[in-house]
C-alpha positions in Angstrom: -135.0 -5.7 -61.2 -131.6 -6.5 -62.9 -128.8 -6.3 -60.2 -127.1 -3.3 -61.1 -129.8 -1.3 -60.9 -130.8 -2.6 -57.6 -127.3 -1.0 -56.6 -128.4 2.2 -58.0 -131.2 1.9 -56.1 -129.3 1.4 -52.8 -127.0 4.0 -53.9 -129.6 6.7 -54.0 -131.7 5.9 -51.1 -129.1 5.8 -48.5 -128.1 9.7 -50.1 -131.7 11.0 -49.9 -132.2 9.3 -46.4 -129.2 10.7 -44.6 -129.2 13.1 -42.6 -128.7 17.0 -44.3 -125.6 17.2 -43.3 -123.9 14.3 -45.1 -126.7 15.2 -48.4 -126.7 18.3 -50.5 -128.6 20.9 -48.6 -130.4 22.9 -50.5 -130.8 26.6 -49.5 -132.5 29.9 -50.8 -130.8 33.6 -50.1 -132.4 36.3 -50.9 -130.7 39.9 -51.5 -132.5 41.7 -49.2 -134.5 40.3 -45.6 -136.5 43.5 -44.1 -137.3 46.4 -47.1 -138.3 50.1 -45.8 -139.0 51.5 -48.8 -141.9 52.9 -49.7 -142.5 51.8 -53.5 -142.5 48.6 -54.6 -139.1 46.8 -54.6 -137.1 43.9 -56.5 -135.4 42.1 -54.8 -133.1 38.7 -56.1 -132.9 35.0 -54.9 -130.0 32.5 -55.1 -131.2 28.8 -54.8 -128.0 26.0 -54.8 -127.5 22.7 -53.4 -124.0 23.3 -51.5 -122.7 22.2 -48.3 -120.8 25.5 -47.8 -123.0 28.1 -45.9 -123.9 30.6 -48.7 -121.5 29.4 -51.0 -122.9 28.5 -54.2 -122.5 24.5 -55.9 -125.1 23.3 -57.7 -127.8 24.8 -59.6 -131.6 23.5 -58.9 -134.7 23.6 -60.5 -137.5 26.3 -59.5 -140.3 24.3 -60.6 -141.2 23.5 -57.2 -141.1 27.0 -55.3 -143.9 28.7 -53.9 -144.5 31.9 -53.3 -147.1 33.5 -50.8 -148.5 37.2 -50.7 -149.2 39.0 -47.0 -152.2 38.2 -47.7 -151.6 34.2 -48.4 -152.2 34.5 -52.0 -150.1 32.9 -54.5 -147.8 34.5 -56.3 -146.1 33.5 -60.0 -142.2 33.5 -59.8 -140.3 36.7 -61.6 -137.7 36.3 -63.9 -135.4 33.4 -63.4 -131.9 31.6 -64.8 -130.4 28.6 -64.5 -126.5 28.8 -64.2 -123.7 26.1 -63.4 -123.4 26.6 -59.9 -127.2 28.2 -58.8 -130.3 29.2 -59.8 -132.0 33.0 -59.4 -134.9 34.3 -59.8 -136.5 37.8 -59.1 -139.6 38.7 -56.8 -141.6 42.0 -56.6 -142.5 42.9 -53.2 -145.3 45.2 -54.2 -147.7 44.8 -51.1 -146.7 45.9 -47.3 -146.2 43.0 -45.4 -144.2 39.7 -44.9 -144.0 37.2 -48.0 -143.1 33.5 -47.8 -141.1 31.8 -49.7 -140.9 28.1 -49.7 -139.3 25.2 -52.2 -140.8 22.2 -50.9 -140.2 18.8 -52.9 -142.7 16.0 -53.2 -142.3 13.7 -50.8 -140.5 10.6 -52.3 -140.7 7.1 -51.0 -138.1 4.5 -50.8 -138.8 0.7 -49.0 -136.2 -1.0 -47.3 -136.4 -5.0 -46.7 -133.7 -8.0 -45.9 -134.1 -11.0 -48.5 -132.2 -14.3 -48.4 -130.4 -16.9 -46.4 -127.8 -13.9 -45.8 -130.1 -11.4 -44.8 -129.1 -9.4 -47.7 -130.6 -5.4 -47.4 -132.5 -4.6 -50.4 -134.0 -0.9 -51.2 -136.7 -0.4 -53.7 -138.3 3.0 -55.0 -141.8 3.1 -54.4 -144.8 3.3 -51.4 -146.3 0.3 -49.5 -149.1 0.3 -52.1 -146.6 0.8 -55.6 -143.5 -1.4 -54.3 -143.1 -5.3 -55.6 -141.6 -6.9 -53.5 -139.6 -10.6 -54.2 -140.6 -13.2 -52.7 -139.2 -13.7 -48.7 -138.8 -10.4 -48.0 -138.6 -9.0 -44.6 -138.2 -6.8 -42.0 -139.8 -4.5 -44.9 -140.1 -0.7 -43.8 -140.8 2.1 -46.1 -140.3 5.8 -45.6 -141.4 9.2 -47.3 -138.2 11.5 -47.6 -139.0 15.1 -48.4 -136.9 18.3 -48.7 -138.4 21.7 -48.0 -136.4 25.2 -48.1 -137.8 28.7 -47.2 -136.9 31.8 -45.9 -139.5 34.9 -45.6 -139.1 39.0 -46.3 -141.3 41.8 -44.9 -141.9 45.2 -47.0 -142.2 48.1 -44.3 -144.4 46.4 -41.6 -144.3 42.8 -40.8 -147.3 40.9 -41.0 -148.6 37.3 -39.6 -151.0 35.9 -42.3 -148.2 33.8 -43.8 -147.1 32.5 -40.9 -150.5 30.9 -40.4 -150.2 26.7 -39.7 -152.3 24.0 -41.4 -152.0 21.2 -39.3 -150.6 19.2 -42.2 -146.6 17.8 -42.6 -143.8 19.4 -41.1 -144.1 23.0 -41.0 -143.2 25.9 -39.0 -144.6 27.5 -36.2 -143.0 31.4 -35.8 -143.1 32.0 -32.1 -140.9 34.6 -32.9 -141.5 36.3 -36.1 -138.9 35.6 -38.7 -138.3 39.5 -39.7 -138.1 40.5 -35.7 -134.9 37.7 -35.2 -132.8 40.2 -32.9 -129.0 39.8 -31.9 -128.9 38.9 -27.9 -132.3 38.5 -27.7 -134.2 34.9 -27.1 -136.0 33.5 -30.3 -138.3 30.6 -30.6 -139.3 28.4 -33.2 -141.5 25.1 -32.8 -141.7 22.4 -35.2 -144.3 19.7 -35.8 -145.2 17.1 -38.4 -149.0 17.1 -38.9 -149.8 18.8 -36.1 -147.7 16.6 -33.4 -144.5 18.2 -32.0 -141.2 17.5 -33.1 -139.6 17.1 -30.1 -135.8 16.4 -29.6 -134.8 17.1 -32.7 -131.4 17.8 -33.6 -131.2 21.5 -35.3 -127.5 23.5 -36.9 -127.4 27.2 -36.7 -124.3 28.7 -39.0 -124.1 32.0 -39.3 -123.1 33.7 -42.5 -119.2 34.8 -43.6 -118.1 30.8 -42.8 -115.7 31.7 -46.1 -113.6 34.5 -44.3 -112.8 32.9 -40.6 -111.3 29.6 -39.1 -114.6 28.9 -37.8 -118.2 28.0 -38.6 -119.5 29.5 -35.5 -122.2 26.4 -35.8 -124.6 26.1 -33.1 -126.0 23.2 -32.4 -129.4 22.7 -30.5 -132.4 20.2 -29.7 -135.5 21.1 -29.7 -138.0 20.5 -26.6 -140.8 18.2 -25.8 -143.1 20.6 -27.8 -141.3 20.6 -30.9 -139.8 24.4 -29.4 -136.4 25.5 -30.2 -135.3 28.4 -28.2 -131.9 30.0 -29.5 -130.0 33.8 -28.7 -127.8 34.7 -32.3 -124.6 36.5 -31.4 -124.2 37.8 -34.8 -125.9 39.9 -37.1 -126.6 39.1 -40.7 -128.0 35.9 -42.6 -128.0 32.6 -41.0 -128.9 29.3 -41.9 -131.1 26.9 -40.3 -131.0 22.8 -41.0 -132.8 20.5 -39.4 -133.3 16.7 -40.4 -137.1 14.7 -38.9 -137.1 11.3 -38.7 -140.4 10.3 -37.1 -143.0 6.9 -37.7 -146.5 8.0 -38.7 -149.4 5.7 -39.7 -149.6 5.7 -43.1 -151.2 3.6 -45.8 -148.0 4.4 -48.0 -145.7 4.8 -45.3 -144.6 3.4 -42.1 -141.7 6.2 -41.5 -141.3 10.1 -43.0 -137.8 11.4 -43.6 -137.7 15.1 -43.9 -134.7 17.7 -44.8 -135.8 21.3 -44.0 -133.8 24.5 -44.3 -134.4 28.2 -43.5 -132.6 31.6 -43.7 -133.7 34.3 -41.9 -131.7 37.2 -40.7 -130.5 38.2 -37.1 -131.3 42.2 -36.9 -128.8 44.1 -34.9 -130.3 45.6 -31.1 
């Protein structure tokens, strides 16, 4: 590889394998959290990659949400546009129950290595099994970095089926149900990467409105030994959750996993 791209290289793996924080989160927030209607309902998504809470940067692409039924069936994405600062798209909540909505990138693998006299670090798109390495090189480690987003609605009566785990990469286990997130009262969330708890890991709670007051209001918290996070919102409204997983696995194409994840949900008042 000619030299200036192996800065590129660099460049972009040190971005994607920072922590959210210092990256561009990317985040989902939908018009409406808990519907009561009776008919079927429209309701509108904003998608961006900002680091303001709810304030809107950069578009993204939609290619990689997924949408999931009360009953766990797939659904196709409603209308959508692509504008300079987000992306929106519609979704017709036509069923009672509680819908999942989740943009989950493929996982993408970058291998870090020393190489020379000086000990000179080196990064190199690519999996244990796709990356060439030069000749000499050590301390090699490579690591999958993923970024998921979600958030979840319910139509009239909340439901579970979504909520359902596979056992498989990070996901979330609802203790608390997402559409029952209550103002002064105790919610949990637990959090594991196939299967195994994600335990002491750092998590930022920021409420909504960060635009109109001198403070974020951020939370922060660290989940348990069980991959729990236990948390009681003081304010009402939309909130967003990120969390960054940094954990080794035993991998044929990996030795580490890197993983960004976000979720809105809304606090309900008492």
């Amino acid at each position: 590889m000619k030299k200036h791209n192996w800065l590129v290289a660099t460049v972009l793996s040190a971005a994607l394998l920072a922590p959210t924080v210092q990256a561009h989160p990317i985040w989902m927030l939908p018009s409406e959290f808990n519907l009561s209607t009776e008919e079927a309902f429209w309701i509108t998504v904003d998608a961006t990659a900002a680091h303001g809470v709810f304030s809107f940067d950069k578009p993204v692409g939609l290619d990689n949400v997924s949408i999931y039924g009360p009953e766990g069936d797939r659904r196709r994405i409603g209308p959508y546009y692509k504008g300079q600062r987000r992306s929106v798209f519609d979704l017709q909540l036509d069923n009672p129950g509680t819908y999942k909505v989740e943009m989950r990138g493929q996982p993408r693998y970058m291998t870090s290595y020393v190489v020379g006299e000086r000990n000179t670090a080196r990064r190199a798109f690519g999996s244990k099994l796709e990356v060439q390495l030069p000749e000499g090189a050590r301390d090699v480690r490579t690591t999958a970095v993923q970024t998921i987003s979600g958030f979840y609605v319910t139509h009239r009566t909340p439901t579970t089926k979504v909520l359902e785990t596979t056992g498989e990469g990070f996901e979330l286990h609802a203790l608390t149900h997402p559409s029952d997130v209550v103002k002064g009262e105790e919610a949990r969330f637990k959090f594991t990467y196939d299967g195994k708890p994600a335990a002491d890991m750092k998590v930022e709670l920021v409420p909504h409105g960060t635009a109109w007051r001198d403070s974020r209001m951020q939370v922060d918290l660290t989940t348990d030994k069980e991959g729990i996070l236990r948390f009681t919102p003081v304010v009402t409204g939309p909130h967003l959750l990120t969390t960054s997983l940094r954990m080794d696995i035993d991998s044929p194409l990996a030795d580490g996993v890197g993983v960004n994840y976000l979720l809105t949900f809304e606090v309900l008042p008492q």
